[in-house]
PDB file of N, CA, C and O in Angstrom:
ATOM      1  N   UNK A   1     -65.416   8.208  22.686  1.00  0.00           N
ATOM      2  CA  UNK A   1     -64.981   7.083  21.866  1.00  0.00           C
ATOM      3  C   UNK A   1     -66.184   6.161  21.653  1.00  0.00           C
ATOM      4  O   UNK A   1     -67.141   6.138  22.427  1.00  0.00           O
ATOM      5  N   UNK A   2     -66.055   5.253  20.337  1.00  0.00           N
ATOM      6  CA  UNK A   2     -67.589   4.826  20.008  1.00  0.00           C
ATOM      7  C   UNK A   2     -67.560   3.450  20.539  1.00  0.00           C
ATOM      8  O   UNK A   2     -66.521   2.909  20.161  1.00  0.00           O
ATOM      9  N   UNK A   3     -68.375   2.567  21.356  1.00  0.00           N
ATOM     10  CA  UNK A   3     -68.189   1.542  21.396  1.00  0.00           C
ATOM     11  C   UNK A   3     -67.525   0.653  20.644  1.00  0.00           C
ATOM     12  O   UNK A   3     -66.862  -0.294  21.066  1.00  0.00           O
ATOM     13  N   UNK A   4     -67.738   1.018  19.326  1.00  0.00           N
ATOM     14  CA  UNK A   4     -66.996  -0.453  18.177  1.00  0.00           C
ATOM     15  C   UNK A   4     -65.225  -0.093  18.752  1.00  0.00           C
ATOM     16  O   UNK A   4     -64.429  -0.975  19.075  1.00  0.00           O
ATOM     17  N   UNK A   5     -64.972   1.210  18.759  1.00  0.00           N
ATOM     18  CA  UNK A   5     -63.224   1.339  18.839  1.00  0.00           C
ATOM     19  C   UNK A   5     -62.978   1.073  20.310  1.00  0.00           C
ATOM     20  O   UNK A   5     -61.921   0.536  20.641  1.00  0.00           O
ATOM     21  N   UNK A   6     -63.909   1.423  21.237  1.00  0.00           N
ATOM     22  CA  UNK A   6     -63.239   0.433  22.607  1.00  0.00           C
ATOM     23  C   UNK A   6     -63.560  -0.764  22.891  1.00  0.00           C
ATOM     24  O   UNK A   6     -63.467  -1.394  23.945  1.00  0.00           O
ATOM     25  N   UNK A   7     -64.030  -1.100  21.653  1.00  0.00           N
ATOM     26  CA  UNK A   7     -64.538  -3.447  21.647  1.00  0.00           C
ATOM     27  C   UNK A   7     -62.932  -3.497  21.348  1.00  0.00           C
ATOM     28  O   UNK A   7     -62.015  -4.008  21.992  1.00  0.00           O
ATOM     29  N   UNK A   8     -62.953  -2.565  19.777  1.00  0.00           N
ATOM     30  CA  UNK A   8     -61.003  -2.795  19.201  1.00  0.00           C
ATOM     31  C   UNK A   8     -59.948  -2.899  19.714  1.00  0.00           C
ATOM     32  O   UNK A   8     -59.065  -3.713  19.448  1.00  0.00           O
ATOM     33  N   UNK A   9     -59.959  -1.557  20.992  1.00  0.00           N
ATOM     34  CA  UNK A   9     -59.175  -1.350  21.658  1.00  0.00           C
ATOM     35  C   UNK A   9     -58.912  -2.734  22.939  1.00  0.00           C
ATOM     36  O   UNK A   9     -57.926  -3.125  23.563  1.00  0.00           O
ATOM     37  N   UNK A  10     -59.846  -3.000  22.903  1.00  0.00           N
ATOM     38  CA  UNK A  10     -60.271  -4.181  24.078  1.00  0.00           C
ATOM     39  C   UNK A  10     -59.142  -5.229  23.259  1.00  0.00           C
ATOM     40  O   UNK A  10     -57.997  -5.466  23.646  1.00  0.00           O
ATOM     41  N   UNK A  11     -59.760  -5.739  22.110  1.00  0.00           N
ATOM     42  CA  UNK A  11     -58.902  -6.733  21.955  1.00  0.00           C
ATOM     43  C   UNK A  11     -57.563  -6.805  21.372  1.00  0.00           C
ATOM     44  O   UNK A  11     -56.810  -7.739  21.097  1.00  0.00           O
ATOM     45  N   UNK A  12     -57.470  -5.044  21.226  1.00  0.00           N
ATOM     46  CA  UNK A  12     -55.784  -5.178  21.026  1.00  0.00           C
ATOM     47  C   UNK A  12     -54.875  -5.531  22.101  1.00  0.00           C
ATOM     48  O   UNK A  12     -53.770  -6.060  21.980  1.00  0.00           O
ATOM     49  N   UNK A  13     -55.645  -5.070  23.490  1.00  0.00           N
ATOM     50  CA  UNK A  13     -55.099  -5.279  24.916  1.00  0.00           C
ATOM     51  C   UNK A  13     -54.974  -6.422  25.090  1.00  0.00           C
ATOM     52  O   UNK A  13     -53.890  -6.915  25.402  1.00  0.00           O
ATOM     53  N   UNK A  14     -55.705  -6.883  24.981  1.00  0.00           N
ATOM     54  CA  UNK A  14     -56.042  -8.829  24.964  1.00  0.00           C
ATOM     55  C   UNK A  14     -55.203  -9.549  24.134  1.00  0.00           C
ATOM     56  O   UNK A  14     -54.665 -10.600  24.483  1.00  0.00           O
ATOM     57  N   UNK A  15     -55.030  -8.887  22.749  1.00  0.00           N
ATOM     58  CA  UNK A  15     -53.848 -10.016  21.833  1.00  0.00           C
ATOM     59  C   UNK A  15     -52.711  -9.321  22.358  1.00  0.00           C
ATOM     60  O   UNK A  15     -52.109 -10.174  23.011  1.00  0.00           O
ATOM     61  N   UNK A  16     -52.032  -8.139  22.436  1.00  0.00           N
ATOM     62  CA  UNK A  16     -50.799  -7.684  22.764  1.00  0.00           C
ATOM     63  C   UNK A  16     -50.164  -7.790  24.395  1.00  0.00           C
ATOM     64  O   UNK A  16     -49.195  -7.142  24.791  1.00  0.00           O
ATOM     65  N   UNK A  17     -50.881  -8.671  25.135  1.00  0.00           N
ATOM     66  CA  UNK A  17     -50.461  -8.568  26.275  1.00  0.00           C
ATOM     67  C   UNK A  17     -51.322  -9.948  26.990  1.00  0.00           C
ATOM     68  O   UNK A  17     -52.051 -10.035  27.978  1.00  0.00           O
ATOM     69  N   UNK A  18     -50.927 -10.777  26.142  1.00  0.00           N
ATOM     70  CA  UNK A  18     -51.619 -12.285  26.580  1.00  0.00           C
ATOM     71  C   UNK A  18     -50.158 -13.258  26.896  1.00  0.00           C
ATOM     72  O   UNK A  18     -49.190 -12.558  26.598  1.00  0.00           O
ATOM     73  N   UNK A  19     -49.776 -14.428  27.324  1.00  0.00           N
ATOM     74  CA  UNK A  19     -48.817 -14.800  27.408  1.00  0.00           C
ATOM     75  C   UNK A  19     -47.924 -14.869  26.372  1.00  0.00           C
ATOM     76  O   UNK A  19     -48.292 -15.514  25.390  1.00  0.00           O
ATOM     77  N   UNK A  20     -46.440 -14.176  26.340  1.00  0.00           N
ATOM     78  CA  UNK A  20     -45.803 -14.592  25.277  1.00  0.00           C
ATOM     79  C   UNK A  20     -46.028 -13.358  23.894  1.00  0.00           C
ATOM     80  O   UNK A  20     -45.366 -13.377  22.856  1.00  0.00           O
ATOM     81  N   UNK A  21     -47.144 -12.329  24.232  1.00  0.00           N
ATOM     82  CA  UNK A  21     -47.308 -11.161  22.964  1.00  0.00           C
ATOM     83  C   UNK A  21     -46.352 -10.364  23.396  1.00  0.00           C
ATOM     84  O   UNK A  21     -45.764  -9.803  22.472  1.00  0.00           O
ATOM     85  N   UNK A  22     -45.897 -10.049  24.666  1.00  0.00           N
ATOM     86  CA  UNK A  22     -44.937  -9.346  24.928  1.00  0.00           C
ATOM     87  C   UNK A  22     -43.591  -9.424  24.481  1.00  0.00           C
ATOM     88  O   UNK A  22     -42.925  -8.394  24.373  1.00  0.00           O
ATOM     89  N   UNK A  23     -43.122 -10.550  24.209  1.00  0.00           N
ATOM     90  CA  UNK A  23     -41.926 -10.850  23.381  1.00  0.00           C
ATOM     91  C   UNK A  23     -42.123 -10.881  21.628  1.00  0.00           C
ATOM     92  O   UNK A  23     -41.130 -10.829  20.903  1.00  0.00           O
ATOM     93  N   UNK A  24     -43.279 -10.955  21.163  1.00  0.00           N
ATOM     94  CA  UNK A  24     -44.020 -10.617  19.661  1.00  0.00           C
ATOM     95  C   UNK A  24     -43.739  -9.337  19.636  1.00  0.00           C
ATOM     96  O   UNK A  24     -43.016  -9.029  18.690  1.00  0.00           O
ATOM     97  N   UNK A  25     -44.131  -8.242  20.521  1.00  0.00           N
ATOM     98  CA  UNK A  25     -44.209  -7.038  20.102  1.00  0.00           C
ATOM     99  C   UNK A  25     -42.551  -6.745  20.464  1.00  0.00           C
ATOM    100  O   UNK A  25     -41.996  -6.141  19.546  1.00  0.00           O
ATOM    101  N   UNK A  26     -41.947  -6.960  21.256  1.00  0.00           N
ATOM    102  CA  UNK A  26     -40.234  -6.766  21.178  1.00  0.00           C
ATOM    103  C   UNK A  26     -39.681  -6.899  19.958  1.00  0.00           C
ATOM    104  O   UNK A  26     -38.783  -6.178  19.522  1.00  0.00           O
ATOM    105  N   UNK A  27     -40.276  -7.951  19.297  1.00  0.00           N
ATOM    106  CA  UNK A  27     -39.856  -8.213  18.085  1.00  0.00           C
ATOM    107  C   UNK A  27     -40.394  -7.446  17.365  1.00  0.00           C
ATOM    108  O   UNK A  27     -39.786  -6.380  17.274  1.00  0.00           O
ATOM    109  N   UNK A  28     -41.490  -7.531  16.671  1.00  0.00           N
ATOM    110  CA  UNK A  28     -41.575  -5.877  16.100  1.00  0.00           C
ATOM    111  C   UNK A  28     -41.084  -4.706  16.073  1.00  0.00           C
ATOM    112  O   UNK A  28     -40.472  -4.070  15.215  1.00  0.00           O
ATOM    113  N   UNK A  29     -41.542  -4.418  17.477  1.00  0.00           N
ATOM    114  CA  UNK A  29     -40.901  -2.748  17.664  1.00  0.00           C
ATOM    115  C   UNK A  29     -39.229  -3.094  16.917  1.00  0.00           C
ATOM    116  O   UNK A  29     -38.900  -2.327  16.012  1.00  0.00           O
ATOM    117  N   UNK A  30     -38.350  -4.085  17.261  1.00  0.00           N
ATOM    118  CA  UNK A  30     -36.717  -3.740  17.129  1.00  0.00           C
ATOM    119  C   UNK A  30     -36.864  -4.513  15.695  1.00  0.00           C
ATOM    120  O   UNK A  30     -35.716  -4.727  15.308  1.00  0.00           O
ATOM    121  N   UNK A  31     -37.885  -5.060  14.675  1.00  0.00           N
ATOM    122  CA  UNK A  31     -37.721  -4.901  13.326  1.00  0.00           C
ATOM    123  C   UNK A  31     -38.445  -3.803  12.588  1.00  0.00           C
ATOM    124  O   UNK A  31     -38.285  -3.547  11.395  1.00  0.00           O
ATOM    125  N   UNK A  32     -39.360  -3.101  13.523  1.00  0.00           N
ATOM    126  CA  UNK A  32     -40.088  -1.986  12.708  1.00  0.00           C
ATOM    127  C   UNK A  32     -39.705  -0.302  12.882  1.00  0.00           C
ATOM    128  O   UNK A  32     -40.354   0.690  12.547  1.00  0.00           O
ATOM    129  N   UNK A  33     -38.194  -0.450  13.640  1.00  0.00           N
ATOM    130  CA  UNK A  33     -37.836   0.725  14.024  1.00  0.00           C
ATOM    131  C   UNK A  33     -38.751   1.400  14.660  1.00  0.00           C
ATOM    132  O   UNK A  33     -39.308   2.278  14.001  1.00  0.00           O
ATOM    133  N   UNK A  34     -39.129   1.230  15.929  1.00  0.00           N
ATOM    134  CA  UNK A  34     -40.037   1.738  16.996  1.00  0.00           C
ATOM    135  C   UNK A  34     -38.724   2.729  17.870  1.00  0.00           C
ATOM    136  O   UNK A  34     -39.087   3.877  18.126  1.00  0.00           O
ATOM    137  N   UNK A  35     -37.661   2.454  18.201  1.00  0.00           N
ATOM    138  CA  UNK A  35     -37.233   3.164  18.834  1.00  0.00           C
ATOM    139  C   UNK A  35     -35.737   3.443  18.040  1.00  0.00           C
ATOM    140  O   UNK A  35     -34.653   3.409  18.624  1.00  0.00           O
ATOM    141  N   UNK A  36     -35.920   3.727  16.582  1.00  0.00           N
ATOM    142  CA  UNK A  36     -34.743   4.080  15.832  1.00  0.00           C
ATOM    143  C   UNK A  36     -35.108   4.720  14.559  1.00  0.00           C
ATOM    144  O   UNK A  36     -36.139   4.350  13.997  1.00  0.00           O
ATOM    145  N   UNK A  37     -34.364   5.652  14.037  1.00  0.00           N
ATOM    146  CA  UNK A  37     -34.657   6.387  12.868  1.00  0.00           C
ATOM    147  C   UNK A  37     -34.919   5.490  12.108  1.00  0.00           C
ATOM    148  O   UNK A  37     -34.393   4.416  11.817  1.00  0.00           O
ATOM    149  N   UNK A  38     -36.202   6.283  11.666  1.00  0.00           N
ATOM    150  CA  UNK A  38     -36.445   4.913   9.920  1.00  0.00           C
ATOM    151  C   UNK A  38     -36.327   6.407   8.327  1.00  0.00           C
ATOM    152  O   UNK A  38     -36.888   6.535   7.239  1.00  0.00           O
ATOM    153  N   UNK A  39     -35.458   7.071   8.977  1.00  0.00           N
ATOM    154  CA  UNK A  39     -34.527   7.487   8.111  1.00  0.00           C
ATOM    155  C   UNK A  39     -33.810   7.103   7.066  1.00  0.00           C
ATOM    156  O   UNK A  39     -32.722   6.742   7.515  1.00  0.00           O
ATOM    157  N   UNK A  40     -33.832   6.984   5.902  1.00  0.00           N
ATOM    158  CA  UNK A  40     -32.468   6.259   5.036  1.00  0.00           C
ATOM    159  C   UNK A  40     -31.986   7.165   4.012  1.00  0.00           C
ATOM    160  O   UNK A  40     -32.651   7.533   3.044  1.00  0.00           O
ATOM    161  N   UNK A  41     -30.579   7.565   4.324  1.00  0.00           N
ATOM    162  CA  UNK A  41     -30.208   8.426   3.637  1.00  0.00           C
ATOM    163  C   UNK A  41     -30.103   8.497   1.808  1.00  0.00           C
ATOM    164  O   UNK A  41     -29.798   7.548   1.085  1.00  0.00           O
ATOM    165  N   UNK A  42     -30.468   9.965   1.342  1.00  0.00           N
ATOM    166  CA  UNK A  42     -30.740   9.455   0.014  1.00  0.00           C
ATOM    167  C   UNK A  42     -31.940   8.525  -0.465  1.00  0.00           C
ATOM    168  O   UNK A  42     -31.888   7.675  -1.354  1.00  0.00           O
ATOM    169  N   UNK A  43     -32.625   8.746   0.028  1.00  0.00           N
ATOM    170  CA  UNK A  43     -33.136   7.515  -0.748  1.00  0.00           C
ATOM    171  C   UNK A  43     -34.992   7.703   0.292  1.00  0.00           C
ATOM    172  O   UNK A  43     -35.285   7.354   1.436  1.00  0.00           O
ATOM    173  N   UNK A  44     -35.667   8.259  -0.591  1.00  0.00           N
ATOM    174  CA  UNK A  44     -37.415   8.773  -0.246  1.00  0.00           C
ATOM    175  C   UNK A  44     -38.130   7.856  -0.136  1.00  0.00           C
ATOM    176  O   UNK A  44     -38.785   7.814   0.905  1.00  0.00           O
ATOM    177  N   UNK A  45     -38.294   6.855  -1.046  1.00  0.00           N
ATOM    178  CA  UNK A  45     -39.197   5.589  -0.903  1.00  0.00           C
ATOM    179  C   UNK A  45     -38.667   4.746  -0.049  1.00  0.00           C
ATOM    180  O   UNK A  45     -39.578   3.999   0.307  1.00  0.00           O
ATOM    181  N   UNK A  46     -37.628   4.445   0.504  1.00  0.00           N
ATOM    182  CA  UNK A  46     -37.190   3.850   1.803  1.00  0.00           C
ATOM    183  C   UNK A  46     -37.431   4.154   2.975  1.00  0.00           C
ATOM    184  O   UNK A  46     -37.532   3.366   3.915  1.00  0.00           O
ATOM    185  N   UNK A  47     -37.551   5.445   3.008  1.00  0.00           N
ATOM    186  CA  UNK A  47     -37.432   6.050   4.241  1.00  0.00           C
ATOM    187  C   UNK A  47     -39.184   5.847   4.243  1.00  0.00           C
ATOM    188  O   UNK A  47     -39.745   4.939   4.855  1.00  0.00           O
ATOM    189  N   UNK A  48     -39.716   6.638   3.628  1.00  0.00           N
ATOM    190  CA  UNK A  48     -41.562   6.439   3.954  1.00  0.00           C
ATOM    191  C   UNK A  48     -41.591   4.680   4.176  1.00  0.00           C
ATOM    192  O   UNK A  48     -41.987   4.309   5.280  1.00  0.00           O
ATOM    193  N   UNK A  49     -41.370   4.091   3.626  1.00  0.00           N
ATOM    194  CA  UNK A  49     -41.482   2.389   3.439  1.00  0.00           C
ATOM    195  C   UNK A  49     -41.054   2.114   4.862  1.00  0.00           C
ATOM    196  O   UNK A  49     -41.889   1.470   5.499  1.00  0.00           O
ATOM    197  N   UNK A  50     -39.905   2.461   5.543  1.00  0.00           N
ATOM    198  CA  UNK A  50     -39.560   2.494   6.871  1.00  0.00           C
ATOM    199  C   UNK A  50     -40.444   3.358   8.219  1.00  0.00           C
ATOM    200  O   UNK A  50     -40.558   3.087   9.414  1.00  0.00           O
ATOM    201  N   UNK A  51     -40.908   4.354   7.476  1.00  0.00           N
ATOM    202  CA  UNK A  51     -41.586   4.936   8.594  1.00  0.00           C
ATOM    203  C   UNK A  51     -43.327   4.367   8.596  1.00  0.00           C
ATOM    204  O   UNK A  51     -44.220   4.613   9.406  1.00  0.00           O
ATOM    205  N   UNK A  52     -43.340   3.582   7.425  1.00  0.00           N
ATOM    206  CA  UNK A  52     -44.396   2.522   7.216  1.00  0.00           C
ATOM    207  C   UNK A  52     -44.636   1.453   8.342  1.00  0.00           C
ATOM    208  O   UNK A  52     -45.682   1.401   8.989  1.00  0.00           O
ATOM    209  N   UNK A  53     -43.820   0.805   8.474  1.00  0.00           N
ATOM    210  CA  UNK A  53     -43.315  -0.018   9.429  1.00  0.00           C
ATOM    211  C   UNK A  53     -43.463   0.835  10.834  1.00  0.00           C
ATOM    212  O   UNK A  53     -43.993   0.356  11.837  1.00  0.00           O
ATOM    213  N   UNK A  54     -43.026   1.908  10.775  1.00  0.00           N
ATOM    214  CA  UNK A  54     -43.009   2.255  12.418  1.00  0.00           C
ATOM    215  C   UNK A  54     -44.452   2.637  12.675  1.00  0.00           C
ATOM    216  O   UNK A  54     -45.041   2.165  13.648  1.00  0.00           O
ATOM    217  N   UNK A  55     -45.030   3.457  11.855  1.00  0.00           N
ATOM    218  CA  UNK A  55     -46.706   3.884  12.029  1.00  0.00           C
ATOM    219  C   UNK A  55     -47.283   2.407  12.484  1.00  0.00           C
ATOM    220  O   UNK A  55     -47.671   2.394  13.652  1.00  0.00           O
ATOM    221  N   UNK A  56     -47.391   1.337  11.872  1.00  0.00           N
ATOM    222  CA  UNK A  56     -47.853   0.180  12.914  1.00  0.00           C
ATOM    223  C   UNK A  56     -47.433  -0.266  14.158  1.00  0.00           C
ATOM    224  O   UNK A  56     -48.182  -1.059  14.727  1.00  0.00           O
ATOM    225  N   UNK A  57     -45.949   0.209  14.954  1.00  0.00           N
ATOM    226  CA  UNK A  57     -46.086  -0.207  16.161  1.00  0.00           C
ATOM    227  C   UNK A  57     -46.662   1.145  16.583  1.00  0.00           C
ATOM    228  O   UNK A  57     -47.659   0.972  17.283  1.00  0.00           O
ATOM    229  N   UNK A  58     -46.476   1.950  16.461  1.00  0.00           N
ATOM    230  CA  UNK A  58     -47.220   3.037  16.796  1.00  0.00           C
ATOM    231  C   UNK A  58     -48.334   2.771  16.972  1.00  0.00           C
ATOM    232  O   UNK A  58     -48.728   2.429  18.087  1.00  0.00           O
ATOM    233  N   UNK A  59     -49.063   2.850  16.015  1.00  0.00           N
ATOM    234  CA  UNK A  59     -50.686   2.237  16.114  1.00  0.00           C
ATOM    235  C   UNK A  59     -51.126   0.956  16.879  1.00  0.00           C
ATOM    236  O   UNK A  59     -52.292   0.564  16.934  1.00  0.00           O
ATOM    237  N   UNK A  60     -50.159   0.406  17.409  1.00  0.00           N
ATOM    238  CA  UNK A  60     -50.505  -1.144  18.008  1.00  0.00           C
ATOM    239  C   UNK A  60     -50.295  -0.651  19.627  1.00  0.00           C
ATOM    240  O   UNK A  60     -51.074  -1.027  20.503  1.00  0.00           O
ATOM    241  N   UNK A  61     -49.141   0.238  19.901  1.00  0.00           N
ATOM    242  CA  UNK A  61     -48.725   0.875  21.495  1.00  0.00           C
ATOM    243  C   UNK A  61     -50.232   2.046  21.506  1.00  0.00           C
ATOM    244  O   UNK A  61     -51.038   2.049  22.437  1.00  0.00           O
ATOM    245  N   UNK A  62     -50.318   2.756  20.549  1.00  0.00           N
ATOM    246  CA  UNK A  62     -51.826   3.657  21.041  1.00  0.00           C
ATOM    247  C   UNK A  62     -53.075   3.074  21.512  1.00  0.00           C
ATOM    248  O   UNK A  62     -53.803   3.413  22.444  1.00  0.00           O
ATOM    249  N   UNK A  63     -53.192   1.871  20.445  1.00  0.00           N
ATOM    250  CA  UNK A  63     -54.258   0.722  20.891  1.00  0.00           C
ATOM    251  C   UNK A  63     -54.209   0.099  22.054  1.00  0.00           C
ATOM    252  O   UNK A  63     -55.221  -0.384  22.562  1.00  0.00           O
ATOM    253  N   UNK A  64     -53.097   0.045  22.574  1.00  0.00           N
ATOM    254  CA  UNK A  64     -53.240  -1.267  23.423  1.00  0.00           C
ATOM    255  C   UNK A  64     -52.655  -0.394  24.948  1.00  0.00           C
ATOM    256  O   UNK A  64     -52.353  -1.095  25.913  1.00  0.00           O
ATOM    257  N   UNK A  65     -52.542   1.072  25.047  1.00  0.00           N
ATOM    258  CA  UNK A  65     -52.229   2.107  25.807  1.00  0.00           C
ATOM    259  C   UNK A  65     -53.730   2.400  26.758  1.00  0.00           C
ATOM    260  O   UNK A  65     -54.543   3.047  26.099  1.00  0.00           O
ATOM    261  N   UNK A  66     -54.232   2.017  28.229  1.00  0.00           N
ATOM    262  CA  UNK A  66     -54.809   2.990  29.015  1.00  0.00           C
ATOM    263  C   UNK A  66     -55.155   4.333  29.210  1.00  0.00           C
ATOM    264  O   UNK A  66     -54.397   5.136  29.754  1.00  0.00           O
ATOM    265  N   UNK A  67     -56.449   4.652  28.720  1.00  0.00           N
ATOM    266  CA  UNK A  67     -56.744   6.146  28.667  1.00  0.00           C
ATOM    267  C   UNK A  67     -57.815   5.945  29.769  1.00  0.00           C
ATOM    268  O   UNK A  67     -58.461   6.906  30.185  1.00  0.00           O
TER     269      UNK A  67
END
């Protein structure tokens, strides 16, 4: 990993887990469908638009995840 992405990674740890980010990201994850289908039946541009939303907590839990 290149230094610049573990400076990134550094301060995703740092904003997502500072006093009070922990209840920010609760909120996210349960408006960005982190742990619920972002499925919508019928209907294609919703569903990507929803799984839009989930690829960022995704990307924010990989960032801010211990390797």
């Amino acid at each position: 990993m290149t230094p610049e992405i573990e400076k990134i990674k550094f301060l995703y740890r740092q904003t997502f887990t500072a006093d009070g980010a922990t209840k920010v990201l609760e909120d996210l994850e349960a408006r960005c469908n982190y742990r619920a289908s972002s499925y919508v039946a019928g209907d294609a541009n919703a569903t990507a638009f929803e799984e839009g939303k989930r690829a960022v907590i995704l990307h924010i839990h990989n960032m801010i995840k211990e390797e």
